[in-house]
N, C-alpha and C positions, 0 to 999 in steps of 0.2 A: 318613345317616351311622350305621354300629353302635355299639354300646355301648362298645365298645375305643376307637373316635377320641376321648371326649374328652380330649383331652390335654392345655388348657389346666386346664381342671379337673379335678381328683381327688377332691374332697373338699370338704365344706359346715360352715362351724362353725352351728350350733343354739344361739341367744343368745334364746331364746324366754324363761325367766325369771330370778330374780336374777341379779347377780352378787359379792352379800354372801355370803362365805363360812359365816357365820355364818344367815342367814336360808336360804341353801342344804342347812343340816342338818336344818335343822326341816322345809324342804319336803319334804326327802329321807325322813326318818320320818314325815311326814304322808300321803306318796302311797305309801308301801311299806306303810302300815296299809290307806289304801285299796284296793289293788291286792290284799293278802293276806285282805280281805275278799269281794271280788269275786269271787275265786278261789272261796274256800270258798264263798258262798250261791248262786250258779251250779253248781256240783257238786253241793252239797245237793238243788237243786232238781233238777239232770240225776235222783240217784240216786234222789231219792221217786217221782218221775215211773216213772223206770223200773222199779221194785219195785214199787210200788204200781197194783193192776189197777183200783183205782175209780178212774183218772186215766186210762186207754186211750182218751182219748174225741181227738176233733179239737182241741179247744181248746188241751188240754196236749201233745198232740202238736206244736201250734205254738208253744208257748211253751218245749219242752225246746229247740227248734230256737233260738229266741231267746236263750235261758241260753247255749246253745252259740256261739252269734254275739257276745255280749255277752263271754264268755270271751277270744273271737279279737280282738275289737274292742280289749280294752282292752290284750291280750297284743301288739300290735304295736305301740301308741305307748310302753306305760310303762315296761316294761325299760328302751329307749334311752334316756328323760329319767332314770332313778333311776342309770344309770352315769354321764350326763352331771351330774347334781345332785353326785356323788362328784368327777369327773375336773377335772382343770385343761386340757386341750384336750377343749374340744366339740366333735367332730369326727365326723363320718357320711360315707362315701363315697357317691359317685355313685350307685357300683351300689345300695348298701344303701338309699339315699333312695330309689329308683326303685322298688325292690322294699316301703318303706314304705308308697309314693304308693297300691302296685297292691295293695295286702293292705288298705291302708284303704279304697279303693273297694270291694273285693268287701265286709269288714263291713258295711260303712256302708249301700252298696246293698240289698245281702242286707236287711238288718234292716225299713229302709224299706218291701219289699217284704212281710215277714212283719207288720209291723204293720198293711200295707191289711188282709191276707189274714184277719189275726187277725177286723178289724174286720167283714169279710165274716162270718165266722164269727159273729161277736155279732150282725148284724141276723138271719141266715136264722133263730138259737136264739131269739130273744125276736120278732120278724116272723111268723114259719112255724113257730111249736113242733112244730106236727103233720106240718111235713112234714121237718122236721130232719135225720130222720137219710136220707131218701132226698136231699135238696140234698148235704148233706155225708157223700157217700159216701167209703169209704177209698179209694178210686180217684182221685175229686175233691182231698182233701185233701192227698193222697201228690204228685200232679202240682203243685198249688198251692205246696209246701214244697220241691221240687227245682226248678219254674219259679224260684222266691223265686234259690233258689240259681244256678241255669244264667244265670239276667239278672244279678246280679252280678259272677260272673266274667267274663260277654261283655262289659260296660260297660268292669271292667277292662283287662281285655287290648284293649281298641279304644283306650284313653285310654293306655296306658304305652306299646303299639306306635308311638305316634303320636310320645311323648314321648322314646324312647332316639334320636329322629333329633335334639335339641335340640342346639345347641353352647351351655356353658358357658363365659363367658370372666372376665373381670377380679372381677366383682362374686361373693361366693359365701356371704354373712353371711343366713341364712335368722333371721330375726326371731320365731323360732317355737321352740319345744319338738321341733317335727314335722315331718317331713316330708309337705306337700301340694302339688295339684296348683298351685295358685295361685299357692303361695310358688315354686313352682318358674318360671312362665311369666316370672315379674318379674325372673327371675334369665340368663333365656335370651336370648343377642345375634343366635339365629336366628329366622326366621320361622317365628312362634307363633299363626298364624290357623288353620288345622288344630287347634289344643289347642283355641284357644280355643270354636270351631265342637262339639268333640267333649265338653269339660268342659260349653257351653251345653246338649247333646242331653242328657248326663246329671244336669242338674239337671233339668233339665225331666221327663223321668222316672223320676226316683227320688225327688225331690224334690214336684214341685208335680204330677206323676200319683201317684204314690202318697196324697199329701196329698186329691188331691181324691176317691180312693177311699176314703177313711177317713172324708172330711168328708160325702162321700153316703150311706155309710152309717149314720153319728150321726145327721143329719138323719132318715133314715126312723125307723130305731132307739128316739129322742126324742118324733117323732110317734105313734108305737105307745105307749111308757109314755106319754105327755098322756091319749091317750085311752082307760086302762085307770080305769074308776070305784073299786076298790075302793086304798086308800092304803097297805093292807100288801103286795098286789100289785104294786104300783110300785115299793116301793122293794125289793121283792124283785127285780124285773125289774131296775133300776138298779143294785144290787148286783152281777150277773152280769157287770156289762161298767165298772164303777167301775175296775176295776187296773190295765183294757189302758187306759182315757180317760185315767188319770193320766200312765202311760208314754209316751200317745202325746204327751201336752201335754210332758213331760221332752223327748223326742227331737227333736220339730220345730220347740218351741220353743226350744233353746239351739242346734240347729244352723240354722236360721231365721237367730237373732240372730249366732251365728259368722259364717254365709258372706255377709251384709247388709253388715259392716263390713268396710272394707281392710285390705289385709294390709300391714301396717305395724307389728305388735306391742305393737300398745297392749295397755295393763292392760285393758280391756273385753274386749278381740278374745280376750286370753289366759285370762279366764274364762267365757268363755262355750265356748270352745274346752278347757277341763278339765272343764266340765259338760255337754260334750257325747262326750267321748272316754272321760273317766276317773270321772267321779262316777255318771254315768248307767247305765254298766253297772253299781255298785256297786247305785244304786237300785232294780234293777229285780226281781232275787228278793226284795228285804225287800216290797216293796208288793207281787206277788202271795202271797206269803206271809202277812203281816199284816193284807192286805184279802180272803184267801178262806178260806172257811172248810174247804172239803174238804182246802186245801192243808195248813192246818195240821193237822186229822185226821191226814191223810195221814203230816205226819210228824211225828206222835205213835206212830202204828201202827209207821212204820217204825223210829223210834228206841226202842220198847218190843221190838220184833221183834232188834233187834243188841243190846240191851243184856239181852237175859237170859241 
């Protein structure tokens, strides 16, 4: 069925948090602070990045890509909850959920994908110092950050194709801020084995392959600093790759804990689902920023550079 037949359904209310008017303003100025934070130290970090020539290297390369996904990530759920925190009908169309569902897999994926890659990146640098910069050629890396990207959009458009065939009927109250894939299957009166077959392929690779490239390579990573003797040494080597293990523990642990629990809109479900959507992109320029030291060089240099 195409996207025009639904025609019992048009439209989804999004009942995901309060409905105290009063508790509604506060959330509304709490996540529009977040949101106007995210913005800027993402931008920050795009602009240092790309100004700044001692940051040319693979790593930041990966990480402006990340700024950039984390921008996308957060710019497709928060708009809709900070109009919905305002309005008195929470209401999202069909089409608009569907187009949510398909922009939050590509970020989400994307990201997943650029944190193995990252991770790839921190064993070959402290693993293979010397052979560094032949592993991590700009060739290698350039394919790695568009692959990142090409497998996110495929996931998505395999999982929304699959999804504009859904009939929507009686039930249409999504318990959620968001629109996702799940809340949607629960809400569908047609046969949903194809989603479900299709959302299973993509946790499975984006999720728990990605995870277990991240996790093989801390493992080696770990074992290399153990067996460095000298102690200023290590914790130098540990320094190098401390911002992407924070991040990666932020991202797959809140979204871990989100997609673990039903979707039902519990208070759990619904924070772990703001600290996987909305806090986590906030988090992610202030730690590599605060925990690296060239970053912050960087933009010192750069903000001494505009401001004279």
């Amino acid at each position: 069925m195409a996207l025009g037949n639904h025609s019992t359904i048009t439209a989804f209310l999004l009942l995901g948090l309060s409905a105290d008017p009063h508790i509604q303003a506060l959330l509304f100025v709490l996540f529009l602070g977040v949101y106007l934070l995210t913005i800027m130290g993402n931008l920050m970090l795009l602009l240092v990045i790309r100004v700044d020539s001692h940051l040319h290297t693979p790593m930041y390369f990966f990480l402006s890509h990340l700024s950039f996904v984390d921008l996308c990530f957060s710019s497709v759920t928060v708009p809709k909850m900070l109009e919905n925190l305002l309005s008195q009908r929470k209401t999202i169309s069909v089409e608009g959920c569907l187009a949510q569902v398909f922009f939050v897999f590509v970020t989400a994926g994307t990201e997943a994908c650029l944190l193995s890659v990252m991770a790839y990146d921190r064993y070959a640098a402290i693993c293979h110092p010397l052979l560094y910069g032949q592993i991590m050629s700009k060739q290698l890396y350039t394919h790695f950050v568009w692959g990142s990207w090409g497998l996110g959009f495929l996931d998505a458009l395999i999982n929304i194709l699959l999804a504009v065939n859904m009939v929507f009927c009686e039930a249409k109250i999504i318990h959620h801020y968001s629109c996702e894939m799940p809340s949607l299957l629960h809400l569908s009166c047609s046969d949903t084995s194809r989603n479900l077959i299709a959302l299973l392929c993509s946790t499975l690779l984006h999720g728990l392959g990605t995870f277990l490239l991240v996790f093989l390579s801390y493992t080696r990573i770990i074992s290399t600093i153990l067996s460095i003797s000298s102690t200023s040494s290590r914790s130098k080597a540990f320094s190098t790759c401390s911002s992407h293990l924070t991040a990666v523990m932020l991202y797959y642990g809140s979204g871990l804990l989100r997609h673990l629990l039903p979707n039902s809109g519990s208070p759990m479900e619904l924070i772990f689902s703001v600290q996987y959507t909305v806090v986590t992109p906030m988090l992610n320029p202030l730690i590599y920023s605060l925990k690296n030291k060239e970053v912050k060089v960087a933009l010192k240099r750069t903000l001494e550079k505009y401001l004279q």
